[in-house]
N, C-alpha and C positions, 0 to 999 in steps of 0.2 A: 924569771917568774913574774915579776913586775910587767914585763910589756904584752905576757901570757892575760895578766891581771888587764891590763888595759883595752887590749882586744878584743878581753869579754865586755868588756865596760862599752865599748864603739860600736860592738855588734849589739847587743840588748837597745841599743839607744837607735840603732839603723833598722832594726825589726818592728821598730811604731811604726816604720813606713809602709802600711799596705801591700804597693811596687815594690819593694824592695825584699819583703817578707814572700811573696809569692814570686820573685825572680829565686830567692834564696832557697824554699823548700823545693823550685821546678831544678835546679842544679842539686841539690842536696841528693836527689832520685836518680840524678843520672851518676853521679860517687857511688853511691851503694849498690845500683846495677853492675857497674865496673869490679868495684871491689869483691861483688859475690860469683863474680865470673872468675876472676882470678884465682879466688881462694876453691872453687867446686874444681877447675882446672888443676890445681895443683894437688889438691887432698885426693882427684882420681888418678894421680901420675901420671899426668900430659903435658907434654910440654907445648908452647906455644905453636911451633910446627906441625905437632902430630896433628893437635886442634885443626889448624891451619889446611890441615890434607883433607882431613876429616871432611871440610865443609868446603873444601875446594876452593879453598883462597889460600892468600899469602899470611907469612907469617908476621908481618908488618901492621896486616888490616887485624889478626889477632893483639898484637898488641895496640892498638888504636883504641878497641874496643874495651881491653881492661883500664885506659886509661880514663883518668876522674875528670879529666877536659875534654872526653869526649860527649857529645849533647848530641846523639844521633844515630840510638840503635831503635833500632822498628820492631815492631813486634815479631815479626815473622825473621828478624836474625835470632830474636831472642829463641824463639822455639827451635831455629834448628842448632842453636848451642845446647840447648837442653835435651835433643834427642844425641845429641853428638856424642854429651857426656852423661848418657843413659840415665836420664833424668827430664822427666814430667816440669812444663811451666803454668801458672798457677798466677793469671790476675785476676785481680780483685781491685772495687771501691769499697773506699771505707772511710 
């Protein structure tokens, strides 16, 4: 809990920095796209594969893309995951 404690303490203190604050929320975007890929993936019972045929790729490049290090989906993967798993994409500024 302590070094949990400290991390917020290093991170609060690295977010004055501008740079640092806007490399953090441009990564932050691309975790959460990952993460709502995987979780729409899994709550429609698909597995990475099916996905994978689905969109005529491998199952590898599916898993790339739910991962939180990846910085490199385009908009046009993102819609045809969202028609894949019979679901509408939906961006916005805000």
């Amino acid at each position: 809990m302590a070094n949990a404690r400290r991390f917020r303490d290093y991170l609060k203190e690295q977010l004055k920095d501008p740079a640092f604050r806007k490399a953090y929320e441009e990564e932050g975007l691309f975790v959460e796209l990952a993460v709502q890929i995987a979780h729409l993936r899994q709550r429609k019972g698909v597995t990475q594969r099916q996905l994978a045929k689905r969109l005529h790729t491998s199952q590898q490049t599916i898993s790339r893309l739910e991962s939180p290090r990846n910085g490199s989906l385009s908009l046009r993967t993102l819609i045809r995951i969202a028609h894949a798993l019979g679901k509408e994409l939906k961006v916005q500024f805000v």
